[in-house]
N, C-alpha and C positions, 0 to 999 in steps of 0.2 A: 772200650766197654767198661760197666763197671766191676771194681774191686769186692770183693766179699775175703775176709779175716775172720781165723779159727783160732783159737787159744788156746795152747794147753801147758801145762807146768810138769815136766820131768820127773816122774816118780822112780824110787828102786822098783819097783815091780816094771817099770818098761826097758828096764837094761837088761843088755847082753850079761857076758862072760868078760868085757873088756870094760865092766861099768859102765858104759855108754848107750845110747837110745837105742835098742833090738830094730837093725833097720825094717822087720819086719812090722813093727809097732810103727815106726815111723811111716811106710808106707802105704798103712792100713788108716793112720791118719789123711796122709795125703788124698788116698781116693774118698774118704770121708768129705773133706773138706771141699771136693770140688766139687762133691755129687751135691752138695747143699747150694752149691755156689749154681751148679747147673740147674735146680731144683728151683730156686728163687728167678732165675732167668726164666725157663721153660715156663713156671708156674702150678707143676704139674707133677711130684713128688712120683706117685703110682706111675707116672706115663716114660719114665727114664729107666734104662739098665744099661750098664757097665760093661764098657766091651775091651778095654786097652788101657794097658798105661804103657809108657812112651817114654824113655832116657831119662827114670830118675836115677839121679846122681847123688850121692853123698858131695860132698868136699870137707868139710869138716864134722869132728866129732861131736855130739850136743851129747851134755854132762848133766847128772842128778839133778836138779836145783833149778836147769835151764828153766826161762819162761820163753814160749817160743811159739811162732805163729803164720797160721798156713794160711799164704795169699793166692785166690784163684782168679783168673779173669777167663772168660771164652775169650780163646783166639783164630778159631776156623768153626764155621757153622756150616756145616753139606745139609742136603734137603732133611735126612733124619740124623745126621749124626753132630754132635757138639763136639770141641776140644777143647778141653781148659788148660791154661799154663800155672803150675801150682807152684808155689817156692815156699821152704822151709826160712824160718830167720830168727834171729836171735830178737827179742822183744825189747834187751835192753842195750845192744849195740849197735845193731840194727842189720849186723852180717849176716847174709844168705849162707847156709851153712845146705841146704840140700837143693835140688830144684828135679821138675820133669815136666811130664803132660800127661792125661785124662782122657778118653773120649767115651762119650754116654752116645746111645741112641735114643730116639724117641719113639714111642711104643701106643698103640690103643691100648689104656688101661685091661681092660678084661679078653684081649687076644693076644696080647703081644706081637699081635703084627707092627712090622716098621710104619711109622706114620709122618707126615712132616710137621715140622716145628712153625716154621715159619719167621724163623730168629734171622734177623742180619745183621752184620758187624755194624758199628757206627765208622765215618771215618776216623782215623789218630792221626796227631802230631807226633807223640809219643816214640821216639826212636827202639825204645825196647820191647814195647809192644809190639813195634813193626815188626822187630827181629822175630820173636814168639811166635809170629802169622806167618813168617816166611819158612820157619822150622817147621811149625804144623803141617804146612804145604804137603811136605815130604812124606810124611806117614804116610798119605794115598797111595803112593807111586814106587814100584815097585816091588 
């Protein structure tokens, strides 16, 4: 599927107490950044709402100054529900410094009832992408 990139540059006002990116800012980007990424796929801005996020991870710290930028792809589409795999990275090293997942449903604009999309994956070669589909998998189940 394709790639959709967010950019954003590290202000003092998005840090913690430890100098570092308030992961709460940080994961406020992240669903930011997929709901645009799901938004451009779907079509359909009004017909999407936010139901989960899914094992995001820190691994590394991102620092005042960082330029940094949130990569979304869909990697599970169910009848109304999308998952996006979103990863944080550093813009000029190129190190993934956060990563997780996303999942929107799709909605009739003016009931918000569940609607279907009608999105399907493309095939991939893409090994990591595969992996992404095969972690998505699991959020359904159990």
């Amino acid at each position: 599927m394709r790639r959709y990139k967010s950019i954003h540059m590290v202000r003092m006002e998005d840090l913690n107490h430890h100098q570092n990116l308030y992961a709460g800012r940080g994961t406020e980007w992240m669903i930011e950044a997929s709901f645009i990424a799901a938004c451009l796929e779907h079509g359909d801005k009004h017909g999407l709402l936010y139901k989960n996020t899914h094992k995001f991870n820190f691994m590394k710290s991102v620092e005042p100054g960082d330029i940094i930028s949130y990569e979304s792809t869909v990697v599970k589409a169910g009848r109304t529900s999308l998952t996006m795999h979103v990863h944080l990275k550093d813009e000029q090293t190129g190190e993934v410094r956060a990563e997780g997942y996303t999942t929107f449903v799709t909605v009739r604009s003016g009931t918000k009832e569940p609607v279907a999309h009608g999105i399907v994956l493309d095939e991939t070669d893409d090994a990591q992408e595969q992996s992404w589909r095969r972690e998505a998998e699991g959020f359904s189940k159990g």
